[in-house]
C-alpha positions in Angstrom: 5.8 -15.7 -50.6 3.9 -18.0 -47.9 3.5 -20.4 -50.6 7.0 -20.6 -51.5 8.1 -21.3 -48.6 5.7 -23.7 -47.7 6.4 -25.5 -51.0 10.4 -25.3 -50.2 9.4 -26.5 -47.0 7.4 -29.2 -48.3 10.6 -30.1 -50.5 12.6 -30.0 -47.8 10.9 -32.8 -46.0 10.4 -35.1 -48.9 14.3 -34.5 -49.0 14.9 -36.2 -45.5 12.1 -38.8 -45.7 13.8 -40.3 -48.8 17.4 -40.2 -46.8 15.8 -41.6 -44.0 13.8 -44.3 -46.1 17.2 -44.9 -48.1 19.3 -45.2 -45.1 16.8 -47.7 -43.6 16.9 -49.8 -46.6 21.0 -49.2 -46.4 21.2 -50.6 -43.0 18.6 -53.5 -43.4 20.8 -54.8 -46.5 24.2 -54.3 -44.0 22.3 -56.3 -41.4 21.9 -58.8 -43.9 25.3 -58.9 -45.4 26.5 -59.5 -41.5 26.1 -62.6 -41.9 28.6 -63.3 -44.8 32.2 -63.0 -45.2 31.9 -59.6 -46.5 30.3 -57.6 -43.2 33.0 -55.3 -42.6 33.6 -54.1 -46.4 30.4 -54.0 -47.3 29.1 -52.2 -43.8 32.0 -49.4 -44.4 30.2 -49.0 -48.3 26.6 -48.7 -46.7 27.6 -45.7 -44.8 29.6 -44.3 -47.5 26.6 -44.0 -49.2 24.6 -43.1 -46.6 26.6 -40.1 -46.3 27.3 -39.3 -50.1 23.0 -39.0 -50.0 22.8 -36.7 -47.2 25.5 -34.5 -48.9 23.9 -34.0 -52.5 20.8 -33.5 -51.1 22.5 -30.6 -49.1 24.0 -29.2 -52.1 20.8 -29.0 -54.4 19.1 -27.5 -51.1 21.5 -24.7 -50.8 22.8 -24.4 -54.2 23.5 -21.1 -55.8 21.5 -21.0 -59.8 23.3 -17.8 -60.4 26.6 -19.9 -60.9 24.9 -21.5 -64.1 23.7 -18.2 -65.2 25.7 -15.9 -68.6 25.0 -12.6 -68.6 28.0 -11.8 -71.3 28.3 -11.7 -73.9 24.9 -10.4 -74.8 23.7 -11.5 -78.3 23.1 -8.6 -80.7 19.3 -7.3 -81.4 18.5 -7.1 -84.6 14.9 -6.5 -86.0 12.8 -9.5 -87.6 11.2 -9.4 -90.9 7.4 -9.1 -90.8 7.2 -12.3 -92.3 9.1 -15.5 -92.4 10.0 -14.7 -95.7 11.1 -10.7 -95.3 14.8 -10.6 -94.7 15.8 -8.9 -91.1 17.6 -6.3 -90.9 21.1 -7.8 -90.7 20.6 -9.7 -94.0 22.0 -9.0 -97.5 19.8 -8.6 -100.1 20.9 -10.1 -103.1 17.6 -9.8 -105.5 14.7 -7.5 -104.3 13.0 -7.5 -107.8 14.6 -4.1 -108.9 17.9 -5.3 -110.2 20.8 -7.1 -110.4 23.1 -5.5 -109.0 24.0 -7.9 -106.8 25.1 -10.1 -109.0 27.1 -11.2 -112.5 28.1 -13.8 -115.0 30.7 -16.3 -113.4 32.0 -15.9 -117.0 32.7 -12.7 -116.2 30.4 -8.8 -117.1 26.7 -8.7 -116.5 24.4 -10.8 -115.7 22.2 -11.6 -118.7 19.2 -13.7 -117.4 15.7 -11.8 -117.5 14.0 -9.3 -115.1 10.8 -8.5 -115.3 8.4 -8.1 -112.6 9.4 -8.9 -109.3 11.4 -11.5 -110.3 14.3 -12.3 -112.5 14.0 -16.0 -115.1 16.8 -18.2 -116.6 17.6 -17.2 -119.9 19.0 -20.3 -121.2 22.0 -20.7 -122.7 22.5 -16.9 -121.0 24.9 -19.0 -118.5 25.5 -18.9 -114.8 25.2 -16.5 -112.4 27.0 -15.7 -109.3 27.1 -13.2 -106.0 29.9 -10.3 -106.7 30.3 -11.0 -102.7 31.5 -14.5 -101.6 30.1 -16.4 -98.5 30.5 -19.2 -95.9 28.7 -19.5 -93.3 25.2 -18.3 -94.1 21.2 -18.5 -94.0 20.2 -18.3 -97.1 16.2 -17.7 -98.3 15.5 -18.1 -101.5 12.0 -18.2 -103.6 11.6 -20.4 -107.1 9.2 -21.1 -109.5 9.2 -23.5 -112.3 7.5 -22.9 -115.9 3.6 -23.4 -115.3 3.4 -24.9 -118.7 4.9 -28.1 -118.1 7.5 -29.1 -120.9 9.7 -32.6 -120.2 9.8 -35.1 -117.7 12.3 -36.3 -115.3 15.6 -34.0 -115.1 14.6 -32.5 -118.2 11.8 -30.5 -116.1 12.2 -27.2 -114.2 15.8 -27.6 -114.1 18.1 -25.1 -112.2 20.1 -25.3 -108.7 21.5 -23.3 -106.2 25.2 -24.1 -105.6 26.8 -22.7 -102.0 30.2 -21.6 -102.5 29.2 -22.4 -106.4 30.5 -26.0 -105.7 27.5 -27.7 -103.2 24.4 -28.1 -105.2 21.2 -27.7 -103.5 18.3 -29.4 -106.1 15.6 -27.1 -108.0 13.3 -29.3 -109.9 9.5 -29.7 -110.6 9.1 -32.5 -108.9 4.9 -32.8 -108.6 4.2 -35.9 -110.2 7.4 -36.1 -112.1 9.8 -39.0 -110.8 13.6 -39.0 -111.2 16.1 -40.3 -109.4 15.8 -39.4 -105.4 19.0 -38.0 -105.1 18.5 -35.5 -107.7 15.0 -34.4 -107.4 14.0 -30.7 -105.7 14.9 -30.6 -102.2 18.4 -33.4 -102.9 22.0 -32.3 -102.4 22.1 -33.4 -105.7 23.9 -37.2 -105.8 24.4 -37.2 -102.3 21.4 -36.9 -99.6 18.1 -37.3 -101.4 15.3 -34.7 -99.3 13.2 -36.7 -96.4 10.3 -35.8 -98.0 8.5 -34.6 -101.2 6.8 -31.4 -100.4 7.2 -29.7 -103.9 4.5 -27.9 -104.9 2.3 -27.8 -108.6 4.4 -26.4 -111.4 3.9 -22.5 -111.8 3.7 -21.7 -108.1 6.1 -20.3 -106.0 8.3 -21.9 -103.3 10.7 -21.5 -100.9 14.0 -23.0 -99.7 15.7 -21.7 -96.3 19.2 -22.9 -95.8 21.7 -23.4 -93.0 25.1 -23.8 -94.2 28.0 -24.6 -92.6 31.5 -24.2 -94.7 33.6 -26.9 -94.8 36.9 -26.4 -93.1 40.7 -27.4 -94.1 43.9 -27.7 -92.2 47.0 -25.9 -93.5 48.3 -29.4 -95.4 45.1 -29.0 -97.5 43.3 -32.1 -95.8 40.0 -31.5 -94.3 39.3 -30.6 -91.1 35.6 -30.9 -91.2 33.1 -31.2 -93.5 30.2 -28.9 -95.2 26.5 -29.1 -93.1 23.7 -27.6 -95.0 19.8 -27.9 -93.2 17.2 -27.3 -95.5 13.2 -26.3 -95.3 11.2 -26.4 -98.7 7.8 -24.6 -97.8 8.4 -24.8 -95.0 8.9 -28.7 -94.2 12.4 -29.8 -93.5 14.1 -31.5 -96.5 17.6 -31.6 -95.1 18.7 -32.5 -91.7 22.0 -31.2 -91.4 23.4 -33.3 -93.7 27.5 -33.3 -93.9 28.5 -32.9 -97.6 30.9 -35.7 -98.8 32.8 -33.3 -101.2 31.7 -30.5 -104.0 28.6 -31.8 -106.4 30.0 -34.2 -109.4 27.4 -35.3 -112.0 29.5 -38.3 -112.7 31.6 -39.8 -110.0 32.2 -39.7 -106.1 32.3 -36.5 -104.2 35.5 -35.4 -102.2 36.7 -32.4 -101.4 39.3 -29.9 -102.7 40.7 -26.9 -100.8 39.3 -24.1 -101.6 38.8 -20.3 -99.8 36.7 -19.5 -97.1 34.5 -17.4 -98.6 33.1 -18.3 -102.5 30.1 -16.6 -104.4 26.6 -18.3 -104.4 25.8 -19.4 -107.8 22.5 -20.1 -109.4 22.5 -22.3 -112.3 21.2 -22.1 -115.9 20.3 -25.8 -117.3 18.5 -24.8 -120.0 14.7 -24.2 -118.8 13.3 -20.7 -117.5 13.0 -20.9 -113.7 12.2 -18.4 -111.9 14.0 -16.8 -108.6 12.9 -14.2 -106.7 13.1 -12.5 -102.9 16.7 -13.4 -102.3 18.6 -12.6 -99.1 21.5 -14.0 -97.1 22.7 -13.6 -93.2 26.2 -14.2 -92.7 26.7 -16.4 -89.8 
């Protein structure tokens, strides 16, 4: 406690020897300025500021930091994974490896892509997926794999994507050594924001994409209001800076958007190769 005071002390004094110092310096340019046309102006400013000094330094000496302090509301506790990649306790899990329960053909019935393991593979040609529940707002973490034996090149390579709302495509792509266009390669909201870096790892191994997502919002004339943000990490590394959408994913053509509900189903996409997904879970934000 002695040395908190002293300190504060200490403070205190350094406080007054720069009003003093300033004030000096005040009155040496107002002796100056004495000798123009301005004196009586420009003396009546000098003390002004003297003044103004001497009064904020009182008011950081003997301010109150309880004023600046929020005590309500108090944010929820909820219990983390024991990993970055195990879901907390507030999270939906959408795929756990057991089944799919979670999920269905967006052409309607059960979902017909493979599960085997602890994970579940395009079947292709088995169509779309989507969630049975619809989101906005969310975290998302999500695990994929493309084939290990490496088939194609460009776009024709690992292909799948995971569309928010099933209308704002987030890229999956073997991208290791495999060049397409920037836009559309693993870690791209596909034809709009191409990732800020390549972090994809060799085909066959697993990675990881964890998503912020903002929905976009519309007035009640159907215009927008504001626009879709989406953050992304691949592995890890951060791929998407909280980009703002321009509209729902087009392959040909520009982006806008079209009103559409609050809350859609996440989709995961079937373009014809057998990619792998597994350890899915969502937090609604």
């Amino acid at each position: 406690m002695v040395l908190a005071r002293t300190s504060a002390g200490a403070g205190s004094k350094c406080n007054h020897t720069r009003i003093i110092f300033t004030t000096i310096q005040l009155l040496f340019n107002c002796s100056l300025l004495n000798h123009s046309e301005m004196k009586p102006f420009s003396c009546l400013l000098t003390f002004a500021a003297i003044i103004s000094i001497k009064a904020n330094a009182q008011v950081r000496q003997g301010g109150d930091p309880k004023l600046s302090e929020v005590w309500q509301p108090e944010p929820r506790v909820i219990t983390p994974g024991k990993t970055a990649l195990d879901a907390p306790s507030d999270a939906i899990i959408l795929f756990n490896g057991k089944d799919l329960s979670q999920w269905q053909s967006a052409n309607g019935g059960d979902a017909k892509w493979r599960l085997k393991d602890d994970y579940v593979q395009v079947v292709p040609g088995a169509g779309t997926m989507q969630t049975k529940k619809a989101f906005g707002d969310c975290q998302l973490h999500i695990e994929w794999r493309t084939p290990d034996t490496v088939r194609g090149e460009g776009q024709g390579r690992g292909n799948s994507g995971i569309f928010l709302m099933g209308l704002y495509e987030l890229q999956v792509l073997d991208n290791y050594r495999n060049r397409t266009y920037s836009n559309g390669q693993a870690g791209s909201i596909y034809k709009q924001s191409m990732p800020l870096v390549n972090v994809c790892r060799p085909p066959g191994e697993w990675q990881t994409y964890d998503v912020i997502f903002a929905a976009p919002r519309f007035n009640t004339d159907s215009t927008l209001k504001s626009p879709a943000l989406i953050t992304v990490l691949q592995n890890g590394v951060l791929v998407q800076n909280n980009f703002s959408l321009w509209g729902g994913t087009e392959y040909i053509g520009i982006p806008v958007y079209k009103m559409h509900a609050e809350k859609l189903p996440l989709t995961l996409q079937d373009h014809g190769n057998p990619v792998r997904f597994r350890n899915i879970w969502i937090r609604e934000l």
